[in-house]
C-alpha positions in Angstrom: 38.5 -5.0 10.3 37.4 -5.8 13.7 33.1 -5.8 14.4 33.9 -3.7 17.6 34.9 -0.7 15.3 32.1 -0.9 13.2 28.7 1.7 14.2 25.6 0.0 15.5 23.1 0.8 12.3 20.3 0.6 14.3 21.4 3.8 16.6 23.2 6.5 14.5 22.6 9.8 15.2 23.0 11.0 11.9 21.3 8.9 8.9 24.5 7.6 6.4 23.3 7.7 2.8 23.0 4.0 2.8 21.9 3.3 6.3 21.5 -0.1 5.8 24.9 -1.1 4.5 28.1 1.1 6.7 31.4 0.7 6.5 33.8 2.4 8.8 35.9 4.6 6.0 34.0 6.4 3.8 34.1 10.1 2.1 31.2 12.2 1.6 31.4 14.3 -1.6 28.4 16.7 -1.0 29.0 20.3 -1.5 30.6 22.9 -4.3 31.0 21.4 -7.4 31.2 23.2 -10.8 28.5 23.3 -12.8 27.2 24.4 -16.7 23.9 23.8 -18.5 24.4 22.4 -22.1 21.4 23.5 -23.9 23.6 22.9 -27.2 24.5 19.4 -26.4 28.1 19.6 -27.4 29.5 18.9 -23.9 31.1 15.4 -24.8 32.1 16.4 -28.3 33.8 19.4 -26.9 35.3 17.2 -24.4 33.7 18.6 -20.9 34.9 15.6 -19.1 38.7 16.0 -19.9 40.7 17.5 -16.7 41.9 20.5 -18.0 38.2 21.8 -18.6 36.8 23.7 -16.5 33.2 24.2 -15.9 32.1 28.2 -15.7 29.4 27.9 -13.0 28.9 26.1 -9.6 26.6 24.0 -7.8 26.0 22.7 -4.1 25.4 19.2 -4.2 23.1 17.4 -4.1 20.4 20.0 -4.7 19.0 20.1 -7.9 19.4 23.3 -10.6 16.0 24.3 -10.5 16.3 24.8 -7.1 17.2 27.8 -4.6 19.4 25.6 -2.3 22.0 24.6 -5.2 22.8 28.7 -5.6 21.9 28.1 -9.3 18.3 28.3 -9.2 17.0 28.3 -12.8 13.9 26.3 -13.0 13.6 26.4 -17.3 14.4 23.7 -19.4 17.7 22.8 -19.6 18.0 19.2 -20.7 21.5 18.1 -20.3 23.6 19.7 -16.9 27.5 18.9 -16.3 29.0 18.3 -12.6 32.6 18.6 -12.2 34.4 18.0 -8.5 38.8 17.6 -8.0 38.4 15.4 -5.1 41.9 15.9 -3.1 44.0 12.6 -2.2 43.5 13.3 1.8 39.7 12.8 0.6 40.6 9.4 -1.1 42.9 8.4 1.7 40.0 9.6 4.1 37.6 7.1 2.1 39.8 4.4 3.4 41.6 3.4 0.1 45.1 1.2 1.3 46.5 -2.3 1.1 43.6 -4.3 2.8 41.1 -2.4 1.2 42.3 -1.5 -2.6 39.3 -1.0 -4.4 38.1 2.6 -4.8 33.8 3.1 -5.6 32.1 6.4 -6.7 28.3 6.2 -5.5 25.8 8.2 -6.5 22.7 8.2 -4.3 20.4 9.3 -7.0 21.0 11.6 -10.7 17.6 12.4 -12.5 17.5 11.0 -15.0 20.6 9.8 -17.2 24.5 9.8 -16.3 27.5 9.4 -17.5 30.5 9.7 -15.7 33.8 10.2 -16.3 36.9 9.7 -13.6 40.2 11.7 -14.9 39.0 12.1 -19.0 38.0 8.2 -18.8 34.7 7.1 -19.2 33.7 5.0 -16.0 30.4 4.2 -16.2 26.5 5.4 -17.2 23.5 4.7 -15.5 19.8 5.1 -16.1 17.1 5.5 -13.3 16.4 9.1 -11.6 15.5 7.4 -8.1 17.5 4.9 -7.5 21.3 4.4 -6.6 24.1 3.5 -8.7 28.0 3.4 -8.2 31.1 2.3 -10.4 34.5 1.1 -9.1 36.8 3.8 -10.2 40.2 2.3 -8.9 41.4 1.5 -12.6 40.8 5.6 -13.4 42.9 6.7 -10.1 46.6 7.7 -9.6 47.7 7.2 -6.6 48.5 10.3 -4.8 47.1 12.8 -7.2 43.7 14.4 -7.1 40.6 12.7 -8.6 39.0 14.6 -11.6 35.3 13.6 -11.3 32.9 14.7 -14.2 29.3 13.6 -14.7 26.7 14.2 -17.3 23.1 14.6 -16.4 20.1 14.4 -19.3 16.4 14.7 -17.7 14.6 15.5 -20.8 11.6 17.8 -20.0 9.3 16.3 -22.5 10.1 12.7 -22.4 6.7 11.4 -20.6 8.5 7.8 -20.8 10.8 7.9 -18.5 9.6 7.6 -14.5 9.1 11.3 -13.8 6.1 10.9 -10.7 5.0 14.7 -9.9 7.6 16.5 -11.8 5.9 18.9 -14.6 6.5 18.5 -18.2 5.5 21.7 -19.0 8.1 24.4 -17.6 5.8 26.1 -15.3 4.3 23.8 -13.1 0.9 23.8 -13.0 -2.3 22.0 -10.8 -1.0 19.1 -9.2 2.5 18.7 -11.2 5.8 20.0 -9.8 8.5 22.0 -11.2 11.4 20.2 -12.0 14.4 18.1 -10.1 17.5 17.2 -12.7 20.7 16.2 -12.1 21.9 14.9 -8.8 19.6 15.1 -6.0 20.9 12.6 -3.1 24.1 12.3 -2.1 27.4 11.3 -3.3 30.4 9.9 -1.8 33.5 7.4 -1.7 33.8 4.2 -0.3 37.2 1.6 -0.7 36.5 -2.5 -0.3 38.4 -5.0 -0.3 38.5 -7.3 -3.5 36.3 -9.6 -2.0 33.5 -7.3 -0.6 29.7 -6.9 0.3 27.7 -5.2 -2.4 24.4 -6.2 -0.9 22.3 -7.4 2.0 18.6 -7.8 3.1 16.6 -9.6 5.8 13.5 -11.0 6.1 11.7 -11.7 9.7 10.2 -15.6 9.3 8.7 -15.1 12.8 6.6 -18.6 13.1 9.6 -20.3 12.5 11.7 -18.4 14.9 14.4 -17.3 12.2 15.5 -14.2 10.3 16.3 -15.4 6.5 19.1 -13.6 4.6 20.8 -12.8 1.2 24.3 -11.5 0.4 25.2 -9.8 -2.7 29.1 -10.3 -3.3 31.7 -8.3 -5.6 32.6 -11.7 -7.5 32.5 -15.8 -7.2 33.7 -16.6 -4.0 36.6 -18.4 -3.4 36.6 -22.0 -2.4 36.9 -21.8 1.4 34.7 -18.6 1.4 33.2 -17.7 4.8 29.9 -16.0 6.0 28.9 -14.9 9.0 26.1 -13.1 11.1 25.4 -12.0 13.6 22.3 -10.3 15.0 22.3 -8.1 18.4 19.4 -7.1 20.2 21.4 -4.3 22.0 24.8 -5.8 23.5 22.6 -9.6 23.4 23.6 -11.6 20.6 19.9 -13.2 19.7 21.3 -15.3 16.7 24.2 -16.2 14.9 25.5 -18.0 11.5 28.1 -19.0 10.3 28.5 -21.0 6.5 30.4 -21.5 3.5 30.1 -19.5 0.5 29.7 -21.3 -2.6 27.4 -18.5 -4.8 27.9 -14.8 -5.4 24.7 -14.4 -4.2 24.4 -16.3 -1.0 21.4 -17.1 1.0 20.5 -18.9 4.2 19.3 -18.0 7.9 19.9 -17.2 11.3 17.9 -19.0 14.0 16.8 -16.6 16.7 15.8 -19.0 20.1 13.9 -16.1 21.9 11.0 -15.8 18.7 10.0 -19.3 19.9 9.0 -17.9 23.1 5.7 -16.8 21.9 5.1 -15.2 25.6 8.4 -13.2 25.1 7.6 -12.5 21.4 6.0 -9.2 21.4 9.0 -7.6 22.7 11.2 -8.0 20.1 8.5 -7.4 17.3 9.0 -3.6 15.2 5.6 -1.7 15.4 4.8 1.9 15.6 4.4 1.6 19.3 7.9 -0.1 19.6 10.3 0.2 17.1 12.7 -2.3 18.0 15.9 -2.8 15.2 17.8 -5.6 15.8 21.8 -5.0 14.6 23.4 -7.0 12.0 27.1 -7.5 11.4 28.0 -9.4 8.2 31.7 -10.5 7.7 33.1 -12.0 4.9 36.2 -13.7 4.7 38.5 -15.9 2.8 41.3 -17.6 4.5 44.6 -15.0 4.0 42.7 -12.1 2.3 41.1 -9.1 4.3 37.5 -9.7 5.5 35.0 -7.5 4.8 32.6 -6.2 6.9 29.4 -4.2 7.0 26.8 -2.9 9.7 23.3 -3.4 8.8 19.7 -3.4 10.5 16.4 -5.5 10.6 13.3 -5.2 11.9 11.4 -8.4 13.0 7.9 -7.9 12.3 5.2 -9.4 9.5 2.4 -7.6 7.2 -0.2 -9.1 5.0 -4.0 -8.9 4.6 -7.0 -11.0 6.2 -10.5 -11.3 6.2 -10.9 -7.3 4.7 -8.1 -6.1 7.3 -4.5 -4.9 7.4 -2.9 -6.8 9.5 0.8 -5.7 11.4 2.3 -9.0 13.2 -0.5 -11.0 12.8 -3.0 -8.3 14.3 -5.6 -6.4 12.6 -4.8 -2.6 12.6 -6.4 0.4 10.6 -3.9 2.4 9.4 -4.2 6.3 9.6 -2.0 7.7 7.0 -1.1 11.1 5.1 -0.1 11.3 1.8 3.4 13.4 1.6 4.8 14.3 -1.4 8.7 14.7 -0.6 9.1 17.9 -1.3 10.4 21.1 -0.2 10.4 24.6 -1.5 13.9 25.4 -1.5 15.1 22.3 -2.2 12.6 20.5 -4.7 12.6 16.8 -4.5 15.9 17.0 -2.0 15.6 17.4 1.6 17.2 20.1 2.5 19.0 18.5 5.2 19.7 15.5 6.8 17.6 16.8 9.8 14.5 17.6 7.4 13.9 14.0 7.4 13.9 12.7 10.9 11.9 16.0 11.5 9.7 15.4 8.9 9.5 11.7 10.4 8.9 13.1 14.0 6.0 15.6 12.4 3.8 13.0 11.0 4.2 11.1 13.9 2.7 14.1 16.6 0.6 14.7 14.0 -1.3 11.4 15.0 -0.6 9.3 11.9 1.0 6.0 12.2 2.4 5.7 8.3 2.6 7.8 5.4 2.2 7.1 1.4 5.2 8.9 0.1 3.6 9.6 -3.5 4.8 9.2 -7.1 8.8 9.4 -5.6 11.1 6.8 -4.0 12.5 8.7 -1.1 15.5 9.1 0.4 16.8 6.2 2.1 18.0 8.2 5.1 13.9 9.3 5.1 13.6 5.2 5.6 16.0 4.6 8.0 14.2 7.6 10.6 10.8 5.4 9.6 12.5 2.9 10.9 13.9 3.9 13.7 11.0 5.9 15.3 8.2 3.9 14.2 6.5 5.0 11.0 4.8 2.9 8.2 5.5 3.4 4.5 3.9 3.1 1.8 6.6 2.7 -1.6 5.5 4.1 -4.7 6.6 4.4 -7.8 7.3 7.5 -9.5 4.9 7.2 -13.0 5.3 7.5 -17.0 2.6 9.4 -18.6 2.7 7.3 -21.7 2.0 3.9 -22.3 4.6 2.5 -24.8 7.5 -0.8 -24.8 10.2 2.2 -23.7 8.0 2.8 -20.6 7.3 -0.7 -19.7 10.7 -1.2 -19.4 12.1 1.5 -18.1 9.7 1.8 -15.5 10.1 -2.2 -14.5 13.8 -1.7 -14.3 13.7 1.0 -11.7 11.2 -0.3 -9.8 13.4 -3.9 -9.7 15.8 -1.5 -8.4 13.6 0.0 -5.8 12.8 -2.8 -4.3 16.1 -4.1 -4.1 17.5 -1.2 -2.3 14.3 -1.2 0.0 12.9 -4.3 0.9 14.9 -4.6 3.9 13.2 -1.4 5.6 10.6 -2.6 8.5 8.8 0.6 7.6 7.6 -0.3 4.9 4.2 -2.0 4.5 2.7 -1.8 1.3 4.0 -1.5 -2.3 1.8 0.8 -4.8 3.5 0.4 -8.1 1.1 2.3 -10.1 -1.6 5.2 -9.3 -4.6 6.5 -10.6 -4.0 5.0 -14.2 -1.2 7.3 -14.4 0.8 5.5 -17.7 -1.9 3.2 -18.6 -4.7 5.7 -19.1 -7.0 3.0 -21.2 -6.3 0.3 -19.0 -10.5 0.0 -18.6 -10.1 -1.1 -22.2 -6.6 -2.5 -23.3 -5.4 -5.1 -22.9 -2.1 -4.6 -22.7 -2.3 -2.2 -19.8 -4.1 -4.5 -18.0 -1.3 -6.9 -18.7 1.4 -4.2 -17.6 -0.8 -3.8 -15.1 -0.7 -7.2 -13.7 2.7 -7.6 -14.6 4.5 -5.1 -12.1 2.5 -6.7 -9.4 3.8 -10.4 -9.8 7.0 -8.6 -10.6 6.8 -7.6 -6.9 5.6 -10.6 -5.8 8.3 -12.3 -6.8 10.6 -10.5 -5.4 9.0 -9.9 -2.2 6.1 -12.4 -1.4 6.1 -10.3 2.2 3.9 -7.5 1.6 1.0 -6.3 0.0 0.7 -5.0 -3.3 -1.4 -2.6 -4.9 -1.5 -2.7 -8.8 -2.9 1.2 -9.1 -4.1 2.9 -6.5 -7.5 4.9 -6.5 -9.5 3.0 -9.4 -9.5 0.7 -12.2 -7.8 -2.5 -9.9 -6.7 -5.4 -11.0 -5.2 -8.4 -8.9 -4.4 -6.1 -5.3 -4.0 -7.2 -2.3 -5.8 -3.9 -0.9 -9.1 -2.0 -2.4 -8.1 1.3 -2.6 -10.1 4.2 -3.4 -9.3 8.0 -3.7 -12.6 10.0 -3.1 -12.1 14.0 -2.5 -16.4 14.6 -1.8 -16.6 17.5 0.6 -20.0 16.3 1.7 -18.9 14.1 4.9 -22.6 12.6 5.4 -22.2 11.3 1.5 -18.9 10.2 2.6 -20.6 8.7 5.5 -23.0 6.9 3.5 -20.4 5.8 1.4 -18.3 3.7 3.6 -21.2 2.7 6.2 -21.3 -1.2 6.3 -21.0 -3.8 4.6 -23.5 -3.3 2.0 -22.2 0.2 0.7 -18.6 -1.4 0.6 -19.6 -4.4 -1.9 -21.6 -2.1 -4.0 -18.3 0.6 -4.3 -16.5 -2.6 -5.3 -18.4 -3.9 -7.5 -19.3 -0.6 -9.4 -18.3 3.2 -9.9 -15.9 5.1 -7.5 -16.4 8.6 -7.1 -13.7 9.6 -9.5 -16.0 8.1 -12.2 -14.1 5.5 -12.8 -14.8 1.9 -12.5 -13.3 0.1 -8.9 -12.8 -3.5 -10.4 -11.0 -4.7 -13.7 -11.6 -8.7 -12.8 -12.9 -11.0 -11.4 -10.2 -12.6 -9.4 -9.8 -9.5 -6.9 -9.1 -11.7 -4.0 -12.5 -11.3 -1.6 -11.0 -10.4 1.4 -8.9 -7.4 0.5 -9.2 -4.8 2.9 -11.0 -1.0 1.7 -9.4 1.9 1.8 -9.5 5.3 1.5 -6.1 6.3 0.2 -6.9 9.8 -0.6 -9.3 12.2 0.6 -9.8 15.2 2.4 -7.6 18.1 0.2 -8.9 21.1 1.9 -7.8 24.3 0.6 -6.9 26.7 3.5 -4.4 29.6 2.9 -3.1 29.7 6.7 -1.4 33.2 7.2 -2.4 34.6 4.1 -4.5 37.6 3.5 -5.6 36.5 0.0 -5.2 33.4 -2.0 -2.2 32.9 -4.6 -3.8 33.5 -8.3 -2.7 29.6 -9.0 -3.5 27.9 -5.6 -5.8 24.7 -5.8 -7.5 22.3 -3.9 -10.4 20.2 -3.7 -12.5 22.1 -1.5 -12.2 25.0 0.2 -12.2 26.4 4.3 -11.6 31.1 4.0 -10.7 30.5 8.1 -9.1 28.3 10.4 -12.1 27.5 12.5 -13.8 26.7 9.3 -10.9 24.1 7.8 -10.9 22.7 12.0 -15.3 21.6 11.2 -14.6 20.3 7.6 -11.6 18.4 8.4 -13.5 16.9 12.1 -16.9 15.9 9.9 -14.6 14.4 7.1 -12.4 12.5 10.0 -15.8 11.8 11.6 -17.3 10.7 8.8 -15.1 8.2 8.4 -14.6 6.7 12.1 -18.2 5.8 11.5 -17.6 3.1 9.2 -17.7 -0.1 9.7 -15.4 -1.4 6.7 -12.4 0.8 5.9 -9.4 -0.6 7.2 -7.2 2.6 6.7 -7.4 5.9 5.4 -5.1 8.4 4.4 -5.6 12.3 4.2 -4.5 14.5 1.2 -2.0 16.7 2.3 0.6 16.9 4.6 2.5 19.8 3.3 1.7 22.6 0.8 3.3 22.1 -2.0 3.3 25.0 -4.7 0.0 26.3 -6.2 -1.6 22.8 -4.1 -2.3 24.8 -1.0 -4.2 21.7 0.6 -1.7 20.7 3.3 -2.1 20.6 6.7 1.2 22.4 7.1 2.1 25.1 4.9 5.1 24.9 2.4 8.0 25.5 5.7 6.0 22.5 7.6 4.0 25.8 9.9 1.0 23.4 10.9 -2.2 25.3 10.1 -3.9 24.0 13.0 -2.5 23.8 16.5 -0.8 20.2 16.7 -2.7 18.8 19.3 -6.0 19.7 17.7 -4.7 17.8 14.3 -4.0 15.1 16.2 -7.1 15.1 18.1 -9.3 14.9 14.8 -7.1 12.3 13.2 -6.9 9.6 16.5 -10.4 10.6 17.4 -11.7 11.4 21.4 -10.6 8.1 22.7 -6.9 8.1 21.0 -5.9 11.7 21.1 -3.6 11.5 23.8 -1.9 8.0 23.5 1.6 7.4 22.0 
């Protein structure tokens, strides 16, 4: 495959389901699949998965059951839900399947919670994980020129408060701040043919001081002796660096020298910030001397984050963030978007809405949703989605999908911070046990070691153990005791080294590192029923504003409040969006801000910022 055909990453117009890995041929397997609940469990005894079966119902993929946009819309418990999808040959061929590229994958971009699946009658593979991506070579289950029989088993059990679950309800009416429901598959799913000797994985990481871009390639198997890599990265049509070496490992590591990050007069302009979003292109071939190279399109963003002296610093600057807490979710459409376009719009929202980054809470979102972040300049915070019980099954299953998180998303310049728990969510008595605390401490190395590049958060809101970042959740409707709270210095090292306004101790140790920056990662929650004549019986908030003038003056003295201190290196608001009987957005459910945008903006930048880019 020649580079020339491959897209530029960096400048697609519409996001690919994995944006930072594109091949040329590819299928995408979104839309009308059949469909049946089995409440009795006898699916696979029955045989379900078999050809000749036929499922009674139908689905649209990938919007979950529960939800209005799959056309099935039953939001009760049904813990096990069957797919079924004949894929014709012209959509195999279209996938790219032929002499040079012979291998034929099913990926799945993300199935809540458990699947199985089955590729004409034969068991191909099974995966565990409800956020996370998966996908199984199927070219063993194919015959050539027939169609593909394609059947998958979903189990999301309602009640299991194990498994990673984040916002979604385990009761079957949703209730306060819990959600209803997402099963099944909720990102997309598509084909893909490699050659033998292919790319499974890449990801960058921007060593700016020493003028180089450091990488890692996953391969399908050993390499052959004789096994070439190379890279190259394009600034535009400028080729800024380039690599070439031998292959020796399956997972192959090295870097790319890029002679214009020396310059550090010319540096700035090819740094990624909100202000200037530059990606940088990368093309990754792989080749073996008389076999078919592979290769894939990818992106980078060259830019650095860490903490210093009680600040969050972007690039080696200190910046204070101004974030909203979104929860990735839509009314028709559940934890789905209900389009591509949702997410660059949701994207282009926050960013008119004066924020510069967003905490995307207890869910790991789309990866197209990362890829518009990246593009037009929004920071990120991950999180993970929570148990609700503390037990050896949720350790591990929670460590494994998180592992897998950060693997699929470490190479995203959006993203700035990693939170992998919040709000003692899982580890209730961590005040007291010790093995929470351990837990605790664990996922945070855990991220360390795989990515030493950002900061990390070990629970968000309370009860912290080795962060990087003091965070602190504090929903007071009283903005001169929020004022008070956050004043100087003083009021900071007091916060820290006692109670937090959830009643909860801040500090679990004593080796919270002394400069980690404060922040307030959720406040705010104001209760304002835009368009409404009366309040739902079930709404909620934290506070309350009955008219829009009123919900303008508590959100300014909150906001106001807050630019007085002299401490907090970020904050970030509680809502942006409506969602269900939590009626404390700034936009209602169908994104309808509740104030005019420029006056939202104006209260979040302040006097002196409302206007800027």
């Amino acid at each position: 495959m020649s580079e020339r055909t491959l897209p530029r990453a960096s400048g697609l117009d519409v996001a690919r389901p994995r944006p930072q890995l594109l091949r040329i041929h590819w299928a995408e397997l979104d839309g009308t699949w059949g469909f049946a609940h089995d409440d009795l469990e006898v699916g696979e005894r029955e045989g379900w998965y078999r050809p000749e079966h036929r499922l009674p119902g139908a689905i649209t993929v990938p919007f979950p059951p529960e939800s209005a946009a799959s056309g099935v819309a039953d939001d009760r418990f049904h813990d096990v839900v069957w797919y079924q999808r004949e894929i014709p040959w012209e959509t195999v061929r279209e996938a790219g399947l032929s002499e040079e590229r012979p291998r034929l994958h099913l990926r799945f971009g993300a199935v809540d919670y458990r699947a199985r699946v089955w590729v004409g009658g034969r068991l191909v593979g099974e995966h565990e994980g409800g956020h996370v991506p998966f996908g199984f070579d199927i070219t063993d289950a194919v015959v050539p020129g027939e169609p593909v029989h394609v059947a998958v088993r979903a189990e999301d059990r309602a009640a299991d408060v194990e498994q990673p679950r984040g916002k979604q309800d385990w009761q079957e009416d949703a209730h306060v701040i819990w959600y209803r429901r997402t099963t099944g598959i909720w990102q997309p799913v598509w084909l893909e043919a490699t050659p033998e000797q292919h790319v499974e994985g890449v990801h960058f990481t921007a060593e700016i001081e020493r003028g180089a871009v450091s990488y890692e390639i996953s391969l399908s198997r050993p390499p052959a002796s004789g096994t070439r890599c190379r890279i190259r990265l394009l600034l535009g049509e400028e080729t800024i660096g380039e690599a070439s070496a031998v292959v020796t490992t399956q997972r192959h590591a090295g870097s790319v020298v890029v002679p214009r990050l020396l310059n550090g007069q010319d540096r700035e302009r090819l740094l990624w910030s909100p202000e200037s979003p530059q990606l940088v292109d990368a093309i990754v071939t792989v080749e073996h001397e008389g076999a078919p190279a592979d290769s894939v399109a990818s992106y980078l963003g060259l830019r650095t984050t860490g903490v210093r002296d009680g600040a969050f610093v972007l690039n080696g600057f200190p910046r204070v963030l101004r974030s909203v807490l979104s929860q990735g979710y839509w009314p028709q459409s559940h934890l789905a978007a209900p389009s591509e376009a949702a997410l660059r719009e949701e994207v282009e929202l926050i960013l008119a809405l004066g924020f510069d980054s967003a905490r995307v809470h207890q869910k790991i979102e789309d990866p197209r949703f990362l890829y518009w972040a990246d593009r037009l300049g929004l920071m990120l915070w991950g999180e993970a989605p929570a148990t609700y019980r503390f037990s050896a099954t949720a350790v591990e299953r929670l460590s494994r999908e998180w592992l897998a998180a950060l693997e699929r998303d470490r190479s995203h310049p959006c993203i700035v911070t990693w939170v992998p728990m919040n709000e003692s969510w899982g580890i209730q008595d961590v005040a007291v046990a010790p093995a929470q605390q351990a837990f605790a401490r664990s996922l945070v190395e855990l991220t360390r070691a795989v990515d030493p590049t950002r900061p990390v958060i070990s629970n968000d809101g309370w009860e912290h153990l080795e962060s990087d970042i003091l965070s602190v959740h504090d929903y007071d409707h009283d903005a001169e005791a929020v004022r008070a709270r956050y004043r100087d210095r003083a009021a900071a090292d007091a916060l820290r080294a006692g109670t937090g306004p959830a009643g909860r101790r801040m500090v679990l140790t004593d080796t919270l590192r002394s400069d980690a920056p404060l922040m307030l990662t959720e406040f705010g929650g104001i209760e304002f029923h835009a368009g409404r004549s009366e309040a739902p019986a079930d709404s909620w908030g934290y506070s309350t504003a009955s008219t829009a003038a009123q919900f303008e003056e508590r959100l300014g003295a909150l906001y106001d409040a807050l630019r007085g201190s002299a401490v907090l290196a970020g904050t970030c608001y509680t809502q942006l969006t409506d969602t269900m009987q939590e009626t404390n957005g700034l936009l209602t459910e169908e994104r309808r801000p509740k104030l005019p945008v420029p006056v939202i903006r104006a209260i979040v930048r302040g006097p002196q910022g409302a206007d800027r880019d």
